[in-house]
C-alpha positions in Angstrom: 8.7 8.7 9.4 7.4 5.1 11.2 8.8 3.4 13.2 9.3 -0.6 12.7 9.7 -2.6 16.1 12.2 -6.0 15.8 11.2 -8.6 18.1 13.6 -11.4 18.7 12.6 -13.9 16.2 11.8 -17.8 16.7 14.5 -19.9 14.5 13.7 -23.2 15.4 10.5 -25.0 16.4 11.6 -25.2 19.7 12.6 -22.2 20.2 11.8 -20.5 23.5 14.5 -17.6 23.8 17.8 -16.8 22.4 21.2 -14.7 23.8 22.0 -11.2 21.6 25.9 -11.9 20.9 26.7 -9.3 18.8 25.4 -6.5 17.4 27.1 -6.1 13.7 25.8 -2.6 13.3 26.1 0.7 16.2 22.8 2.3 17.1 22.1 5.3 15.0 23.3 3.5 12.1 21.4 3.4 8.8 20.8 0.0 7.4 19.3 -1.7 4.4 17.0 -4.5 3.5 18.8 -7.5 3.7 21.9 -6.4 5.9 23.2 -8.5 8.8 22.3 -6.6 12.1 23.1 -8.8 14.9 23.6 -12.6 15.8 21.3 -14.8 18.3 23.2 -18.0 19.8 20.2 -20.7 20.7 21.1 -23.9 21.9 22.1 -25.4 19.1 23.5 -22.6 16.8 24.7 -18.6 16.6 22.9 -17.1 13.5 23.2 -13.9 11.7 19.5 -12.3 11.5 19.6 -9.5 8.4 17.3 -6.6 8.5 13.6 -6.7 7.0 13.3 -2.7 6.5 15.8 0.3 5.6 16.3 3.1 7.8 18.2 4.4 10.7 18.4 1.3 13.6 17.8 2.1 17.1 19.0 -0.7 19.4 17.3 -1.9 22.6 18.9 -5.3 23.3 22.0 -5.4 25.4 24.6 -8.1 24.5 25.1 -11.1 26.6 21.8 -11.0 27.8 19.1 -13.6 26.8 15.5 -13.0 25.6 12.3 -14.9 25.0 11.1 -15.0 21.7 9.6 -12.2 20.1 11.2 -9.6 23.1 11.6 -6.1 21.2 15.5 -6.0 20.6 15.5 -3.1 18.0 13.1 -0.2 16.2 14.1 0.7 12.3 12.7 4.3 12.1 12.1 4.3 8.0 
């Protein structure tokens, strides 16, 4: 089993940090390549950001809270 680390990811150019609004899955969850996980509000927009690996999702990132770009929000343990 490995372990996949998500890092907050840069959406825009200008990007310099975004706020985790929702989580769309519970930790301990298993998701799949492709799935919605969580939203990220930026100045400009809230975006859905889907998952880039299968497995069973830890989450780090607390809700509300804003993050610089490429802060560990989540591990995928595959």
């Amino acid at each position: 089993m490995s372990k996949m680390t998500l890092k907050l990811p840069k959406l825009a150019v200008s990007m310099q940090s975004g706020t985790l609004v929702e989580w769309l899955v519970a930790s301990e969850d298993t998701v799949s390549v492709g799935q919605p996980i969580y939203a990220v509000e930026t100045e400009k927009t809230s975006t859905e950001v889907a998952s880039p690996f299968a497995g069973r999702i830890v989450t780090i990132g607390q809700i509300g809270e804003n993050y610089p770009v490429g802060t560990p929000i989540a591990e995928i343990h595959t």
